[in-house]
N, C-alpha and C positions, 0 to 999 in steps of 0.2 A: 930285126924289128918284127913285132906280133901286130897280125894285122887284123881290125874288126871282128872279118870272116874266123881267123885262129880263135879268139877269146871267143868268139859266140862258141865254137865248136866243143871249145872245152865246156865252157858254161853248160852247152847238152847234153856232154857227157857224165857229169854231177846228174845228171835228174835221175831218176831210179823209178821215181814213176811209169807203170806201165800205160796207163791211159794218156799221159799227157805226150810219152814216146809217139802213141800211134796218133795222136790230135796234130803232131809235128811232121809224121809220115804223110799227113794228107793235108799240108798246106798252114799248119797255124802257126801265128807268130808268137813265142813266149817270152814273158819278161825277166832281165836277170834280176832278181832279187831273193829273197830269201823263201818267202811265198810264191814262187813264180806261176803266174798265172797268164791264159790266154789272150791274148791284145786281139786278134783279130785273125783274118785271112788270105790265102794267096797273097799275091803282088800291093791289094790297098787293105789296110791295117785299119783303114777310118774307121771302120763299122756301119756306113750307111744302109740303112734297114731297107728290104724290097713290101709292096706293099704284102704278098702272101704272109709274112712273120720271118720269124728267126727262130735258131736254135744257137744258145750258148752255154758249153762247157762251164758250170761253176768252179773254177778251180781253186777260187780266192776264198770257200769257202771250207770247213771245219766240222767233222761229227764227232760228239761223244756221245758213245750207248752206255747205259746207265741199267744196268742188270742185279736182279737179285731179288729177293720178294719184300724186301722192304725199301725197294728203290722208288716208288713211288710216295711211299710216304716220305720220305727222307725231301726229293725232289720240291716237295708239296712244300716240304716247311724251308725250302731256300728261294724259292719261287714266286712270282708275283702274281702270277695264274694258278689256277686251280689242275692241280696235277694227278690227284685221287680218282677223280672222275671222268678225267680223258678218255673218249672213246676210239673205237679201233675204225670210226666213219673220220674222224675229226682232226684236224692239224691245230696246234695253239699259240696265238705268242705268247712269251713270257720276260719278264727282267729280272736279270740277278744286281741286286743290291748291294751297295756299302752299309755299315749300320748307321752311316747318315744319309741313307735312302736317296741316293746317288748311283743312278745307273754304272753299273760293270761291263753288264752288255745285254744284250737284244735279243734274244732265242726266237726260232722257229722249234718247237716239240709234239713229236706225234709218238703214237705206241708199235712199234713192231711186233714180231711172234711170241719175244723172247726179251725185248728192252723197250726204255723208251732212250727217243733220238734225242737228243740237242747240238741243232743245225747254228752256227754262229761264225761271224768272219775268222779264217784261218790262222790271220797275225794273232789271234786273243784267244785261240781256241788253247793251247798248252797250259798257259797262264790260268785260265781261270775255271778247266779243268784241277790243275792242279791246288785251285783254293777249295773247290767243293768238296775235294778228296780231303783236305783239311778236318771236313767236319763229318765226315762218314762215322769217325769213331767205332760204336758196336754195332752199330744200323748194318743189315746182312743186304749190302747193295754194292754192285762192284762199278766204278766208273773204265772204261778203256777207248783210246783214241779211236774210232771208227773212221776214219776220213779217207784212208788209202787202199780199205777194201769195198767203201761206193762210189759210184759215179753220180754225181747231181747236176742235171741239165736243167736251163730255163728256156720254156718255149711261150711264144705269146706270137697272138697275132690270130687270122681268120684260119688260117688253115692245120693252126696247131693243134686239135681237135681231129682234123682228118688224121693228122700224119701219127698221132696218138691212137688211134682208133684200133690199127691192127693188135694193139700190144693191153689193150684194155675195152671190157665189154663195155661198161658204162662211163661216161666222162662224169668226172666231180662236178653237181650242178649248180654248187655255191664257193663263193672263198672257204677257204679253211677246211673243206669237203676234201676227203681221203679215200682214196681206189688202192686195192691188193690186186695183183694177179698174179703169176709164174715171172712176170717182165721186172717185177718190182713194186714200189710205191708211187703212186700217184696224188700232186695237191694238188688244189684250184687254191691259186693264191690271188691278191688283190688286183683288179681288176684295173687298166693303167690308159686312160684315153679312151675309152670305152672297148680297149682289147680285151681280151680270155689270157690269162696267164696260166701255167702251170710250172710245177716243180717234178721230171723227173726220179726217183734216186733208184738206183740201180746197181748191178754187177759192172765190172769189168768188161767182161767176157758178151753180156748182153748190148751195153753201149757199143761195144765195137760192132756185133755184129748190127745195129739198128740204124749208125751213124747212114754208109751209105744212102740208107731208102731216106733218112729224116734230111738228108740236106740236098734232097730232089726237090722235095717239098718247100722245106726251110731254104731260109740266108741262112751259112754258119758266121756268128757274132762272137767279139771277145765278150768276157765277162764285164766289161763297160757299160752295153749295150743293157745290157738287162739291168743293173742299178742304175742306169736314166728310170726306168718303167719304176723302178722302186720308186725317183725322186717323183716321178711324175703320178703315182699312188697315194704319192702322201707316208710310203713309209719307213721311217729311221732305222740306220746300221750304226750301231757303238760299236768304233771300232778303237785304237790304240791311244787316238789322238781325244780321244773325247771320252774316256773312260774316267767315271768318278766326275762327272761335268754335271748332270743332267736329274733330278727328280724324274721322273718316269709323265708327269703332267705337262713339265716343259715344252717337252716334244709329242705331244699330243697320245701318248702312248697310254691312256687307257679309253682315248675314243676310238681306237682302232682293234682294242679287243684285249690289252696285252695287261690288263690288272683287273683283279678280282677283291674288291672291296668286302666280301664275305667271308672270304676265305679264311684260317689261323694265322697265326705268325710268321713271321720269314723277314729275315734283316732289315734293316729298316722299313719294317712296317705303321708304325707310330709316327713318322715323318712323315710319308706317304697319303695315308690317311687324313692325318693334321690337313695337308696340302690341299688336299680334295674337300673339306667342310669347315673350313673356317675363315671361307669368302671368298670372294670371285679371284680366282687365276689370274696373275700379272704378267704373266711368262706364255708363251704358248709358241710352236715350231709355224713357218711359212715357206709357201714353195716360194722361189726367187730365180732368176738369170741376171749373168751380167757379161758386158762384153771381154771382161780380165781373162785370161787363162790358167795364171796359178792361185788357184784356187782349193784349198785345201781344209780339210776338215779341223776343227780347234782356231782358226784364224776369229780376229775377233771382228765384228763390226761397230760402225759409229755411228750419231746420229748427229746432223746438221745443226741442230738446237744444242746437243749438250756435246761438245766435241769431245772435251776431256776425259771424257772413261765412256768404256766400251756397255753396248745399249745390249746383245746379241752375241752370238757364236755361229759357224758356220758347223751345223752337221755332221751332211754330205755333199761333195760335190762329186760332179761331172763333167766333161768337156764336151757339148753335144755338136760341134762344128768350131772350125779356125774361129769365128766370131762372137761364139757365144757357148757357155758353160753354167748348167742348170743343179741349182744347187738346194737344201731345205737349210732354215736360217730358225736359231734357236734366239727370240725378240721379248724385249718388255713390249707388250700390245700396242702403251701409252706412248712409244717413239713411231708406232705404223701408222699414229693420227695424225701427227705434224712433223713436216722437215723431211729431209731425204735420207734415207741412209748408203754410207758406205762401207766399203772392205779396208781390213786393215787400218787407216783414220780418216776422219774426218771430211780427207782432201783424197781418199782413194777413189776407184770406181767406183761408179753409181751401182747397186741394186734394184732392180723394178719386179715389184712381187707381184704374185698373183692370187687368184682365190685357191683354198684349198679345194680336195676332190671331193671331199666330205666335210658335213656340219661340225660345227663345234659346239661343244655344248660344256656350262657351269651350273656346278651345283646350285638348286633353290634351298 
């Protein structure tokens, strides 16, 4: 008979990752799945956050460098953001499209030495790598999976900034603000309960040796931990389950920075646009909890008044305690004014929303 302990051990020994090796040498707990990524620490797995902040391992997440001198243009015309003009201060989001203007996924993209990055969840990074590649054609731009020679940490919290200090002169003093030094890349990403966020990326070789002093400082966190801060931002991950789901306005994704209505063309952009000036927005993403637990991204929601077909979709979720799981909920606005809404139907759990962390705003 194989017992837990036997399969997990095998399980570890598939992983070939060197970072996630030594994330396991000092206590982490990893998940079997195909992506496996970080749950947590030592002996309790929860993730309860101390008040200094945290530090956690993005394992869940996915690079492709995108190299060659005409990788920016190429970029620019698949992009929902403006890619020509990225500077080397700046971090951008961006959406890759269906050509019915149907998000694919979600980008974080900034410029390295020699590439630019696109940061994207790991389950979808192959896939949709491998569509871009599709249309490189003659365009002199090389895409290659980048994810297994950097390390991406998220640190948030009051002291993330100190613990950051040794390894960077100056801290990024805005979101989307970008630091170089010998340590690596530095973002100031969205801002989450009124904490400091950042995004490490790094070497190998660098993380291991930084890890010790940053979790003196830090809580080390699964990567759970930090997409709460994303839900609790206000900002969306297209991940497998919600792929081809979503116009880019849905989920409030060009009040957050992630679409460039100037810009040229790029797949479904004539949808897009449509959506944005030819009347007020029906649709729009909300932060939400409920007390359910399986709670999962693609799941649909209902609303009390019309039961029979689903009003919403669930994003992202998270499980932030045995009682409650915080989730952002893609809504007709016209079902947030009357009636309750539920998971799954009609008669599931309650959802109780909340304000977003930023303004919404509809075209005049």
């Amino acid at each position: 008979m194989i017992s837990g302990i036997d399969i997990y051990t095998e399980f570890m020994t598939e992983i070939t990752n060197e970072w996630l090796h030594f994330l396991v040498g000092h206590g982490a707990h990893v998940t079997e799945s195909a992506t496996p990524e970080v749950s947590g620490f030592g002996n309790d797995a929860s993730g309860n956050v101390s008040d200094t902040g945290f530090v956690a391992p993005l394992t869940d997440l996915g690079l492709i460098a995108a190299s060659g001198e005409d990788a920016a243009q190429f970029l620019h015309n698949q992009l929902t953001n403006d890619v020509e003009h990225l500077g080397l201060a700046q971090a951008r989001l961006a959406g890759y499209c269906s050509p019915k203007g149907r998000l694919l996924a979600t980008l974080l993209m900034w410029k390295s030495a020699d590439a630019i990055m696109l940061q994207l969840p790991r389950e979808i990074q192959a896939p949709v790598q491998k569509r871009l590649q599709m249309f490189v054609l003659r365009a002199k731009a090389k895409l290659a999976d980048a994810t297994d020679s950097h390390v991406m940490l998220g640190l948030c919290g009051p002291s993330a900034a100190v613990a950051l200090a040794e390894y960077f002169a100056a801290m990024p003093a805005a979101p989307y603000a970008k630091a170089e030094s010998d340590a690596g890349t530095l973002i100031r990403m969205a801002d989450a309960g009124g904490a400091q966020r950042y995004q490490w990326i790094t070497t190998v070789d660098t993380a291991q040796n930084a890890w010790p002093g940053l979790i003196r400082t830090l809580q080390p966190v699964g990567a759970r931990v930090w997409r709460l801060t994303d839900i609790e931002a206000g900002i969306p991950r297209i991940t497998q389950a919600t792929q081809d789901q979503f116009v880019p306005q849905m989920i409030n994704y060009e009040v957050i920075g992630g679409v460039n209505f100037k810009k040229g063309c790029y797949p479904g952009q004539e949808i897009v646009a449509r959506s944005q000036y030819l009347g007020k927005l029906k649709r729009r993403m909300m932060p939400a909890s409920t007390d359910a637990q399986d709670v999962r991204a693609g799941m649909e929601v209902f609303s009390s008044i019309d039961p029979e077909q689903p009003c919403g979709m669930i994003v992202n979720a998270e499980s932030r305690s045995p009682n409650q799981t915080d989730c952002l909920v893609e809504i007709k606005t016209a079902s947030l004014e009357q009636g309750k809404i539920h998971l799954g139907s009609a008669g599931g759990p309650a959802l109780q929303f909340k304000p977003l962390p930023y303004p919404l705003f509809d075209p005049t």
